[in-house]
Structures are given as structure tokens and as C-alpha cells.
VOMITI-270611 format. One line per 5 residues: their letters; for each residue x, y, z of C-alpha. Coordinates in steps of 0.2 Angstrom, whole numbers. Example, Ala and Ser with C-alpha at 12.3 -4.5 7.8 and 13.67 -1.06 7.14 Angstrom:
REM VOMITI-270611
as> 62 -22 39 | 68 -5 36 .
***
This chain:
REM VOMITI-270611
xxxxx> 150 624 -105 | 153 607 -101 | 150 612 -82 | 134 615 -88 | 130 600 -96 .
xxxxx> 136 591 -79 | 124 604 -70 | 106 600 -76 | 106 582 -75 | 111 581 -58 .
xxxxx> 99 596 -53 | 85 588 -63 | 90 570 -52 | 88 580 -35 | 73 592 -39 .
xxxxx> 63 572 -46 | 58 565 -33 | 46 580 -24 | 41 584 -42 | 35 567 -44 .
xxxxx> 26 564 -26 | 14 575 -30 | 10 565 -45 | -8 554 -45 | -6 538 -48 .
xxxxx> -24 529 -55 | -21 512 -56 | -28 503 -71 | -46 494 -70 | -41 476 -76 .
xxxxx> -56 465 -80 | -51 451 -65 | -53 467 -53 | -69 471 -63 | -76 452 -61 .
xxxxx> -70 452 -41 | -81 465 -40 | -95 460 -50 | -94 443 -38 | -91 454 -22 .
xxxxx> -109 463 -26 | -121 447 -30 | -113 438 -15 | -117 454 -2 | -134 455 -11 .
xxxxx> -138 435 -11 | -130 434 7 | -141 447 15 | -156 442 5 | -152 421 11 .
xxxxx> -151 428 29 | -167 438 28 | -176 423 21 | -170 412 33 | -173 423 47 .
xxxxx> -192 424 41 | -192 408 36 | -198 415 18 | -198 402 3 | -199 417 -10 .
xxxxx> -186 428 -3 | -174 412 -1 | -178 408 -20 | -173 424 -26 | -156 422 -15 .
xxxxx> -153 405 -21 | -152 392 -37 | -165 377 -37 | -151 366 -36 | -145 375 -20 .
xxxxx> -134 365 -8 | -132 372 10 | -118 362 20 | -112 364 37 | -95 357 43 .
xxxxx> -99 346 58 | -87 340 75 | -80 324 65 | -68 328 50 | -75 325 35 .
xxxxx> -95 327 41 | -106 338 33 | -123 341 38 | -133 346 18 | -148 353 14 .
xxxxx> -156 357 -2 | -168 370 -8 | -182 360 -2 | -180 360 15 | -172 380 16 .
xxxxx> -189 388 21 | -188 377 37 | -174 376 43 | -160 386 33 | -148 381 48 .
xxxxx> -139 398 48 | -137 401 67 | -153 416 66 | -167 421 78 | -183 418 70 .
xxxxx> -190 436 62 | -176 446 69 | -157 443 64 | -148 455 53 | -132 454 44 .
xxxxx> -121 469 53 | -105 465 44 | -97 456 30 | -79 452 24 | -76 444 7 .
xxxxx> -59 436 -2 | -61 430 -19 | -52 419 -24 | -44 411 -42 | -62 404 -46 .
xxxxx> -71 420 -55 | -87 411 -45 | -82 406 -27 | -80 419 -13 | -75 415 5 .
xxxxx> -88 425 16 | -84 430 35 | -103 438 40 | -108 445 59 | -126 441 61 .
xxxxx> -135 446 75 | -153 444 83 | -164 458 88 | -170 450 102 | -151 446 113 .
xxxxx> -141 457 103 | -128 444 101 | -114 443 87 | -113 426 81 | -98 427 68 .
xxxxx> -99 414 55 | -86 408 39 | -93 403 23 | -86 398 5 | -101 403 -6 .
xxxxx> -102 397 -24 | -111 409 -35 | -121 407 -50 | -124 423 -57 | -132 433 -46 .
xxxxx> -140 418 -34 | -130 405 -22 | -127 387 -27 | -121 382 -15 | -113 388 4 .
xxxxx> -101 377 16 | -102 384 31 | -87 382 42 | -99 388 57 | -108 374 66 .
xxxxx> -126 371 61 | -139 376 75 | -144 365 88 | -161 362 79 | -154 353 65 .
xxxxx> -143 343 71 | -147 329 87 | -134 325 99 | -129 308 87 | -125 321 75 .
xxxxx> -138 314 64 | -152 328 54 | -166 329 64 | -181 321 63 | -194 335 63 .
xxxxx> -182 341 47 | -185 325 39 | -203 324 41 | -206 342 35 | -195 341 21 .
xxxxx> -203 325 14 | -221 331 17 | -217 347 8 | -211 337 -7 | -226 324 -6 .
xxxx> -237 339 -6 | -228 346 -20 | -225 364 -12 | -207 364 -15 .
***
């Protein structure tokens, strides 16, 4: 009898592991993994909706993909440099790196992180016209569903920024006769 007793146990403790491989395991939805996804969703919808704005130069599509505090900021060659723009001057010049009326967004990576609103982006964009990928790195600050603001680790385009590394001009006088006409 006690042979038996000896018996099962050790049987049970060989036969366990198969047994339990064909088990399903479903992880449990937690509400940090519910808001990383709720924040992955509005910043691929914003994104794609501030790219197609820029890329038409569309001052309705870019205020449904941004706040009207918006703040667009790109890194530029000295340390510390930032080129900004608001959500006046968006319409213009967005400074995303797009072919005007024919870039697309083909792919997009995103990393929350700790901040249940802040998102590091990496985005391929491409123009209709060349067909070139132009891979860009953003951190993208979210409120609700529209961007407060994006720093763009990418260099600004060409347009934007003079060799001094100064805003252009041209930026300046439209963005100033936009607001002195009031057609923000």
C-alpha cells in the first residue's frame, strides 16, 4: 500500500508538464495596458490626420489633428536648438519633411512610455512623387484625442529653416499676416 502512495505522486509529477502545455494562458487586461492602448489609437489617428494636413496644407484637417495650443518643435544641428512652431503657422509650413499634396504615412512604431499621455513615435513617410522613405522620430504629447505638442528628433525641412539656422523669413511674414488678418 505504501508503494502506492509513493507511486501516484511521482506519476502525477512526470505526466504535469505535457498536461499543462497544452493549457491556454490569457493574460489579464490591466487598465495601464488598456490606457497604452487607448493612447497607441489617438496618436496613429492624430499622426496620420497631422501628416495628411501638412501634406495639403489643410488648416481644418490639421485642427482636428491638433490642440490650439499646439507646439511643433524640431531638434536642430546645435545642442539644445529647437526650431517651434504654433498652431498658427501649421497650415504653411508644418515642417514635417512631406511632398506637397502627395506624402503618406506607410509605417509607424509607437513606445509609451510612464506618462499615460506622451508617446515616442518612429513614422516612414513617403511622397507619391519620388517614392522615397523619409524615416522620422518624434515624442508626441497627447491631449485626448488631438497633439499638444510633437518634438521631432528629424531635422526640419529645408524651407523652414535658412542656412544661419534661423526660421525663415517667408514663414515669418505669413504667419504674422495670417494673425493680423485674423484667419488663424
Amino acid at each position: 500500500m505504501k508503494t502506492v502512495n509513493l507511486l501516484i505522486p511521482l506519476v502525477a509529477s512526470l505526466v504535469a508538464p505535457w498536461v499543462q502545455a497544452d493549457a491556454i494562458v490569457k493574460t489579464p487586461r490591466t487598465a495601464a495596458s488598456a490606457t497604452a492602448g487607448q493612447l497607441s489609437t489617438n496618436v496613429q489617428h492624430a499622426l496620420a490626420r497631422f501628416i495628411a494636413g501638412c501634406s495639403a496644407h489643410d488648416a481644418q484637417i490639421l485642427d482636428s489633428a491638433t490642440t490650439e495650443d499646439v507646439r511643433i518643435e524640431y531638434s536642430l544641428d546645435a545642442p539644445g536648438r529647437y526650431l517651434t512652431l504654433d498652431a498658427i503657422s501649421l497650415a504653411d509650413d508644418c515642417g514635417i519633411d512631406v511632398a506637397s499634396g502627395g506624402s503618406s504615412l506607410r509605417a509607424m512604431w509607437i513606445y509609451p512610455t510612464n506618462d499615460q499621455s506622451v508617446a515616442f513615435v518612429q513614422f516612414d513617410v513617403t511622397s507619391d512623387s519620388s517614392g522615397a522613405l523619409k524615416r522620422q522620430l518624434a515624442l508626441v504629447e497627447m491631449r485626448g484625442e488631438k497633439i499638444a505638442r510633437l518634438l521631432s528628433f528629424s531635422p526640419p525641412s529645408n524651407a523652414l529653416v535658412t542656412v544661419t539656422g534661423a526660421a525663415s523669413p517667408s514663414l515669418t511674414r505669413r504667419a504674422a499676416a495670417r494673425q493680423a488678418t485674423g484667419s488663424e
